[in-house]
C-alpha positions as CSV (number, residue, x, y, z in Angstrom):
1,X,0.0,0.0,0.0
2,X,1.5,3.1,-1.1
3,X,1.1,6.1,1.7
4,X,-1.2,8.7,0.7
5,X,0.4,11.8,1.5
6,X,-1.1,15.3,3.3
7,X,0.5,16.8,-0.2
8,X,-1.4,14.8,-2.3
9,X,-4.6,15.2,-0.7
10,X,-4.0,19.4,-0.8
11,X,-3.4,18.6,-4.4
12,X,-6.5,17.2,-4.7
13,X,-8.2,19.3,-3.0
14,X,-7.4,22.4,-5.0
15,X,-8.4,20.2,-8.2
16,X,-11.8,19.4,-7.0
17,X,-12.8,23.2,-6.1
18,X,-13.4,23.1,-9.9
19,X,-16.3,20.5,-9.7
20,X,-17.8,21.3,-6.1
21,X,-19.8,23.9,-3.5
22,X,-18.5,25.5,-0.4
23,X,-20.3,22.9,1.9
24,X,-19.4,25.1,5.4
25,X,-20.3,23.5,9.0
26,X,-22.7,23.9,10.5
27,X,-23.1,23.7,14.2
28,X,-26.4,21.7,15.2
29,X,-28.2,23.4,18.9
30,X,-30.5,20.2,19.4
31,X,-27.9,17.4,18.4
32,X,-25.9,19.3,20.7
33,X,-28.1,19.4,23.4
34,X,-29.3,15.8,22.7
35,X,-25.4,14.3,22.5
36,X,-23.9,16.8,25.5
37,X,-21.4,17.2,22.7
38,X,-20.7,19.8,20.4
39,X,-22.1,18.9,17.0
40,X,-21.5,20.3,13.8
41,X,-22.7,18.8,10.6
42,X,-20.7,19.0,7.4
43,X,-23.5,18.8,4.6
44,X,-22.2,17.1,1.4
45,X,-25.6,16.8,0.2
46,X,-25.6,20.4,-0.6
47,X,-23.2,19.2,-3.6
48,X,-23.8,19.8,-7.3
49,X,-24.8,16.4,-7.4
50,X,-26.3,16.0,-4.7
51,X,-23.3,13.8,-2.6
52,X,-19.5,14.0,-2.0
53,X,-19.1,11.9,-4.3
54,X,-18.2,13.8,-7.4
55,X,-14.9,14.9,-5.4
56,X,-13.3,11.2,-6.1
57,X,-15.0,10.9,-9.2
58,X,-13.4,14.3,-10.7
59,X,-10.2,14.1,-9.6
60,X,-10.0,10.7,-10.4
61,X,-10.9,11.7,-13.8
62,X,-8.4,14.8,-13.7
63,X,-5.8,12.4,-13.0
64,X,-6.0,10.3,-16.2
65,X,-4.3,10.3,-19.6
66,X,-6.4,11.9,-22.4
67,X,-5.7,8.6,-24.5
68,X,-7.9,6.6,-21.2
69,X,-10.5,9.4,-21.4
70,X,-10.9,9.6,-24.8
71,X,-11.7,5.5,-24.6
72,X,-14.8,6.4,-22.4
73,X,-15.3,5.6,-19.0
74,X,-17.8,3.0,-17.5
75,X,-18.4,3.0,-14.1
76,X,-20.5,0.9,-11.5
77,X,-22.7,3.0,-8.6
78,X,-25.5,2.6,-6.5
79,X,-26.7,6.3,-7.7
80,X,-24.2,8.9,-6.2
81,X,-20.8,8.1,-7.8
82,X,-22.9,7.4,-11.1
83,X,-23.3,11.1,-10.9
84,X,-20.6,12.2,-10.4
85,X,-18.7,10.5,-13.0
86,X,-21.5,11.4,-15.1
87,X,-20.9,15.5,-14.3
88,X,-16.9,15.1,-14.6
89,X,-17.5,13.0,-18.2
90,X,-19.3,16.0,-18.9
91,X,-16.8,18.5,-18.0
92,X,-13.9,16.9,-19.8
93,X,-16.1,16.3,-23.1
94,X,-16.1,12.4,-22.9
95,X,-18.4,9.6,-23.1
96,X,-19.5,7.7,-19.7
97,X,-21.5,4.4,-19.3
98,X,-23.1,3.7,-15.8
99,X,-24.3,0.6,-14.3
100,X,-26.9,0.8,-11.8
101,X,-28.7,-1.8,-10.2
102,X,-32.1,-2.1,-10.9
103,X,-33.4,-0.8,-7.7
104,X,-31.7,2.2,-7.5
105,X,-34.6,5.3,-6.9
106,X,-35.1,6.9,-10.1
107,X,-34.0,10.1,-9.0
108,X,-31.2,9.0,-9.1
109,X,-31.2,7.4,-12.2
110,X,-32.6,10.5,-14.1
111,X,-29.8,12.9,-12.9
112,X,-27.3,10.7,-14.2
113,X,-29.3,10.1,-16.8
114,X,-29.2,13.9,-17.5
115,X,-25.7,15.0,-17.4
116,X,-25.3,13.1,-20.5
117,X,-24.2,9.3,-19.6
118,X,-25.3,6.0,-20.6
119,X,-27.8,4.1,-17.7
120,X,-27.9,0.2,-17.7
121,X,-29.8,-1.3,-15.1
122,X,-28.5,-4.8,-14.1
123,X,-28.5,-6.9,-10.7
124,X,-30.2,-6.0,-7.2
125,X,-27.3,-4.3,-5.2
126,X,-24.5,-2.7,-6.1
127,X,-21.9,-5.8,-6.0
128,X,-23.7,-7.3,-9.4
129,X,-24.0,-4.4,-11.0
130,X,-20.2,-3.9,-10.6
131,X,-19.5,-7.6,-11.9
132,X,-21.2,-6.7,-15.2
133,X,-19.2,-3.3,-15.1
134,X,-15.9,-4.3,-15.6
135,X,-17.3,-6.7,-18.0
136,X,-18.7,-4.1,-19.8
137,X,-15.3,-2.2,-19.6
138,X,-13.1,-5.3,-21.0
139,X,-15.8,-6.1,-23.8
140,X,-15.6,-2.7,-25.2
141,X,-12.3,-1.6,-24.0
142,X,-13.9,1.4,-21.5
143,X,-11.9,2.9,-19.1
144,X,-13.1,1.8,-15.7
145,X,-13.5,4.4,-12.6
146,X,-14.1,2.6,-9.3
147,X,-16.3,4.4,-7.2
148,X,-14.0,3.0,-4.0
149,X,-11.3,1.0,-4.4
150,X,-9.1,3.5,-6.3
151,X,-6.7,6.0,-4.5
152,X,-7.1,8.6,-6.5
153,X,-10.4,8.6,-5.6
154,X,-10.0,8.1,-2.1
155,X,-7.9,11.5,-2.2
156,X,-11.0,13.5,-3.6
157,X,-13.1,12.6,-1.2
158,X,-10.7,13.0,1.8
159,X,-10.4,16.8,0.5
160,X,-13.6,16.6,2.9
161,X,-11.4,16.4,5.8
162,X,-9.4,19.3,5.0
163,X,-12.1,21.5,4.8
164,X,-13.3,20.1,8.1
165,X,-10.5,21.0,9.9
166,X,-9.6,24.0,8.4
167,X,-12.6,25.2,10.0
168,X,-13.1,23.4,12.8
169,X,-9.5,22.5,13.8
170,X,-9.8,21.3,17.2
171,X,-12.8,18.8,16.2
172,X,-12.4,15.6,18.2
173,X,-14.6,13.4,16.4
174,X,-15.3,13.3,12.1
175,X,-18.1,10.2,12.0
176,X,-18.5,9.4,8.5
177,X,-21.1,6.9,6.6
178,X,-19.0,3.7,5.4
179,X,-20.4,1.6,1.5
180,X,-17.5,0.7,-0.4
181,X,-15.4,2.2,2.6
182,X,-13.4,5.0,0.1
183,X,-14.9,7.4,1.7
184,X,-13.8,6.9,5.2
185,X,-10.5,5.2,3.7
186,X,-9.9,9.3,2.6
187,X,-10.9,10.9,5.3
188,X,-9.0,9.1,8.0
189,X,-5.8,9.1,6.2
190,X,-5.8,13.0,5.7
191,X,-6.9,13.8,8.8
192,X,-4.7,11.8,11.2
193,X,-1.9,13.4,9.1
194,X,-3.2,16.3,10.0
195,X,-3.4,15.7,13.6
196,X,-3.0,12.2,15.0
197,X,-5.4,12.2,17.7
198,X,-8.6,13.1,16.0
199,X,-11.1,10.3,16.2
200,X,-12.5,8.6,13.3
201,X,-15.7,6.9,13.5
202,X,-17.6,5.0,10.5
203,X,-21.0,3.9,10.4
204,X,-22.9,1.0,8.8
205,X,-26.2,0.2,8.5
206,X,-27.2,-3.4,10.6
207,X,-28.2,-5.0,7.2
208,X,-25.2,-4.1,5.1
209,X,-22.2,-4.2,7.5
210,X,-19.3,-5.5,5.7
211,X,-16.8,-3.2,7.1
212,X,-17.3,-4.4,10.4
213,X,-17.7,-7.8,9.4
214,X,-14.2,-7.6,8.0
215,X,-12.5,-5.6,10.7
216,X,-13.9,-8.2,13.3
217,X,-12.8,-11.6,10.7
218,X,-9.6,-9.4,10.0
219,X,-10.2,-10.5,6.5
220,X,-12.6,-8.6,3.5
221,X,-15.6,-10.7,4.6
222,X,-18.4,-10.8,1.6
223,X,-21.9,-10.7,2.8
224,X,-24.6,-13.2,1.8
225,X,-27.2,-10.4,1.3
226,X,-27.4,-6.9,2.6
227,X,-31.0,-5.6,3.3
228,X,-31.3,-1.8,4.1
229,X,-32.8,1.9,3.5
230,X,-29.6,3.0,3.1
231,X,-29.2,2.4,-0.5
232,X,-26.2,3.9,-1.1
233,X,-24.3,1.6,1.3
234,X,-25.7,-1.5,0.7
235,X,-22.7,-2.8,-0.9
236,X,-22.0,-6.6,0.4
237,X,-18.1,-6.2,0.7
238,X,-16.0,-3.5,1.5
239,X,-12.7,-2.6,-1.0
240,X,-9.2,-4.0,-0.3
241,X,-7.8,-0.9,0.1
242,X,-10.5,0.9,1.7
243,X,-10.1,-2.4,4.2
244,X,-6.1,-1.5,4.7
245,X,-6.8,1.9,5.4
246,X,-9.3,1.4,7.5
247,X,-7.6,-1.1,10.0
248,X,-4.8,1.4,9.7
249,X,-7.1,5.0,10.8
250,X,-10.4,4.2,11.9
251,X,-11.0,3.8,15.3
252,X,-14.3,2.5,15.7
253,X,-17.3,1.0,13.6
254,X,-20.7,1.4,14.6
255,X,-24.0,0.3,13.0
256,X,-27.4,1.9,13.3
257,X,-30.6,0.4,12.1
258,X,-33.3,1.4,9.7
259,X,-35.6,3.0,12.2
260,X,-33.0,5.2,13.9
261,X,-32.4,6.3,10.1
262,X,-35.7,6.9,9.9
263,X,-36.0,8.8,12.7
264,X,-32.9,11.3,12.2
265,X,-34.1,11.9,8.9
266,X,-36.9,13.7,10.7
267,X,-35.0,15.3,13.0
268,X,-32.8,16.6,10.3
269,X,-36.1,18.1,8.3
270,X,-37.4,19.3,11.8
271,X,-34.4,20.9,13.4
272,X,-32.5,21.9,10.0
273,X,-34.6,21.7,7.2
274,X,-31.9,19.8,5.4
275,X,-33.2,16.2,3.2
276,X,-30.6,13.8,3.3
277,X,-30.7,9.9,1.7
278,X,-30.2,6.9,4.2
279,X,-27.2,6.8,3.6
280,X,-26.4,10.3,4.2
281,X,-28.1,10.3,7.0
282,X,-25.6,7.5,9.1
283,X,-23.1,9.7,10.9
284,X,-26.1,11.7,12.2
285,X,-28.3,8.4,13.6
286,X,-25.0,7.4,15.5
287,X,-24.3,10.8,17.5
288,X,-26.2,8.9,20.8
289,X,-23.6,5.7,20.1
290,X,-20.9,7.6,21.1
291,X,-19.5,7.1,24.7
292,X,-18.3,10.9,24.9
293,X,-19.4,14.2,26.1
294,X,-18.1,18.1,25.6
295,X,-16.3,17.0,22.4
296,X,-16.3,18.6,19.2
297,X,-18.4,16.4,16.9
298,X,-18.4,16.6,12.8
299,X,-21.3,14.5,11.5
300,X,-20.7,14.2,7.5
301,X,-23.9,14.2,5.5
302,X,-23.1,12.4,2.8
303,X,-25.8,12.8,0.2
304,X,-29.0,14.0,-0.4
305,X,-30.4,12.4,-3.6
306,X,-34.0,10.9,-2.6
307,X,-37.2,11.2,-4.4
308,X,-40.6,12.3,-3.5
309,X,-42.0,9.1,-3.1
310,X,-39.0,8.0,-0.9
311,X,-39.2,11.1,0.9
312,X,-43.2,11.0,1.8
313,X,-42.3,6.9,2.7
314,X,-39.5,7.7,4.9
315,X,-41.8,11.0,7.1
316,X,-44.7,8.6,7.5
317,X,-42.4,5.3,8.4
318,X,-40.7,7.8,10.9
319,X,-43.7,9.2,12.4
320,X,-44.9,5.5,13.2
321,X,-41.8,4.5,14.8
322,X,-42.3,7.2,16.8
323,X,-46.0,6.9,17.4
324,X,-46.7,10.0,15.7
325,X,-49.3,8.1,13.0
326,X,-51.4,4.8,14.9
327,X,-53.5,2.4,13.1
328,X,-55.8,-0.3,14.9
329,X,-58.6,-2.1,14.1
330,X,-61.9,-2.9,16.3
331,X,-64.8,-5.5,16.0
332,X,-67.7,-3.6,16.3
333,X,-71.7,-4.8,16.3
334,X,-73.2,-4.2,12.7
335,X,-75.7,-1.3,14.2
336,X,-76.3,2.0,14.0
337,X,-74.2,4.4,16.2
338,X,-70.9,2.9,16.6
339,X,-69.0,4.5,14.7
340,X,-69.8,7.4,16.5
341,X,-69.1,6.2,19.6
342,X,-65.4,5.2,18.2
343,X,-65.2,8.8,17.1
344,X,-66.0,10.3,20.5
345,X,-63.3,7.8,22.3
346,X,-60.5,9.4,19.8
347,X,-62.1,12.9,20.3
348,X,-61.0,12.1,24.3
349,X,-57.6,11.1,23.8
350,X,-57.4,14.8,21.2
351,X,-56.7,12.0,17.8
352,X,-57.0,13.3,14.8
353,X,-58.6,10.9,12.7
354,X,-56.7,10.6,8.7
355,X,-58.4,7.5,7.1
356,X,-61.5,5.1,8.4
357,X,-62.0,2.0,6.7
358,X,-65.6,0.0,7.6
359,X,-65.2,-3.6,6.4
360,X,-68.6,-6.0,6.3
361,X,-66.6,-9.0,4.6
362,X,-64.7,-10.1,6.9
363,X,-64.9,-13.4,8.6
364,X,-65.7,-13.0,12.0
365,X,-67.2,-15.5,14.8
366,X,-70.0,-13.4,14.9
367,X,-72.5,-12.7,11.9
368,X,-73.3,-9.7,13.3
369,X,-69.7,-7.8,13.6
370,X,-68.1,-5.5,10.9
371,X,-64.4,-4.7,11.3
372,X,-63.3,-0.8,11.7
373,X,-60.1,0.2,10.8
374,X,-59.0,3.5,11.7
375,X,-55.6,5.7,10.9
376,X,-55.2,8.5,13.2
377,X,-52.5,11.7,14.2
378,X,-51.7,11.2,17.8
379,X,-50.6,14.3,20.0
């Protein structure tokens, strides 16, 4: 493994200030307040693209012969680095082909789709749709960019800890969201160059933790299946040297689970009005994980590419974790009046009814009962 330097990333990072936005901190009251820490949050999803990820993808693309570019680049991407290889194949005049798998939200899809680059759709995460990507690449001679497991790309995105601590130069803690583990791989090199004692943290999601998995097995561990929200980091095993990098400059890997994602998301609407993906979203569902307090805390929000439909799914899924939104049903006789005694009960307890449904087809013991299903706001 060939030491990335604190010159290269600087390099880097004056390269990329051609592809990205000023993404300053910004210091969080409630997560404060809720952590006992000081918390700042460093919002990539304010990006271009949407995500971070068009730092590795440019200067990866920077970095290249014009005889590789001019080939065309192919790539492999869960949505994010599709962009941004899609926005720096744009900017340099070339050719890109992108490989997504199929269940990648079509937002996603679409703004690819409309910086100019080629979308296939193959396999159900993003492991597969690699596999067919560096087919893809040898079949037609295409230049492949890997959205992780590439040190030049791992030098644009740890530009992001620069900035960080430029800013915020006594910061403590940088907890960043771990996929392919390029990201983290970046960050945790440039920062402990920059001072040795900061603390790295990455975060998984429960269903797709392969970077954990490996750290704990010491070996790149490749899960059977990965099954999350967070689909930007459901990749099923982690880089090689991501992995190296990681065992070298992370100190700790936590995991969070669907419904804390889906219940910082809210916060994150609530508090700072900010919409950030699943994955963007893990650094900021593991600030209570941490076994600190009055430390300076950088929570990196990695992306915020999600769609309406993903957006409206993740508000009301949060709101019924947190027992926002109730349904229930109740066997009631089939005779006049009880549905308004039902509607008096949840007048008592100040429920704001949002859907009734009166079913007389059901199979009950009784002839005589219907079934009452009711959706209501609690306060």
């Amino acid at each position: 493994m060939e030491e990335l330097t604190l010159k290269k990333f600087e390099e880097a990072a004056e390269k990329v200030k051609e592809a990205t936005l000023p993404t300053n901190l910004v210091y969080s009251e409630y997560f404060s307040n809720q952590t006992g820490n000081k918390v700042y949050l460093k919002p990539e999803n304010m990006q271009y693209t949407g995500a971070y990820k068009v730092r590795g993808a440019y200067y990866k693309i920077s970095t290249m012969s014009e005889e590789a570019r001019k080939k065309g680049l192919i790539t492999a991407s869960a949505g994010n680095h599709a962009q941004g290889v899609a926005f720096a194949a744009k900017k340099y005049g070339v050719k890109a082909t992108v490989v997504m798998p199929t269940t990648t939200p079509l937002i996603k899809v679409n703004r690819t789709k409309s910086y100019g680059a080629e979308v296939v759709l193959y396999g159900d995460v993003y492991d597969e749709a690699c596999e067919y990507a560096l087919k893809l690449a040898e079949e037609k001679g295409l230049t492949f960019v890997h959205p992780f497991d590439d040190e030049d790309v791992m030098e644009g995105q740890g530009t992001i800890a620069l900035e960080i601590m430029e800013e915020l130069p006594d910061v403590d803690y940088i907890l960043v969201p771990i996929g392919g583990g390029g990201l983290i791989s970046g960050i945790a090199c440039a920062a402990k160059q920059i001072n040795p004692s900061v603390k790295i943290v990455g975060v998984e999601p429960e269903g797709a933790a392969s970077a954990l998995a490996a750290v704990e097995d010491d070996q790149l561990v490749k899960l059977s299946e990965v099954s999350t929200i967070a689909d930007g980091t459901a990749v099923k095993q982690i880089g090689e040297t991501p992995f190296e990098y990681i065992k070298k400059y992370v100190d700790e890997i936590v995991t969070v689970s669907d419904y804390e994602l889906m219940e910082a998301f809210l916060l994150l609407v609530e508090k700072h009005k900010l919409i950030a993906e699943g994955s963007g979203i893990l650094s900021l569902a593991a600030l209570k994980k941490l076994h600190c307090k009055r430390k300076k805390v950088v929570s990196l929000i990695s992306g915020g590419n999600m769609d309406v439909m993903t957006i409206s799914s993740m508000i009301n899924k949060g709101l019924i974790s947190r027992g926002r939104i109730l349904t229930f049903s109740v066997q009631l006789q089939d005779i006049p009046g009880q549905l308004e005694i039902v509607s008096h009960l949840l007048n008592e307890c100040n429920a704001n009814v949002i859907g009734v449904e009166h079913n007389q087809f059901k199979n009950f013991a009784r002839f005589s009962e219907v079934e009452l299903r009711v959706t209501c706001e609690t306060n």
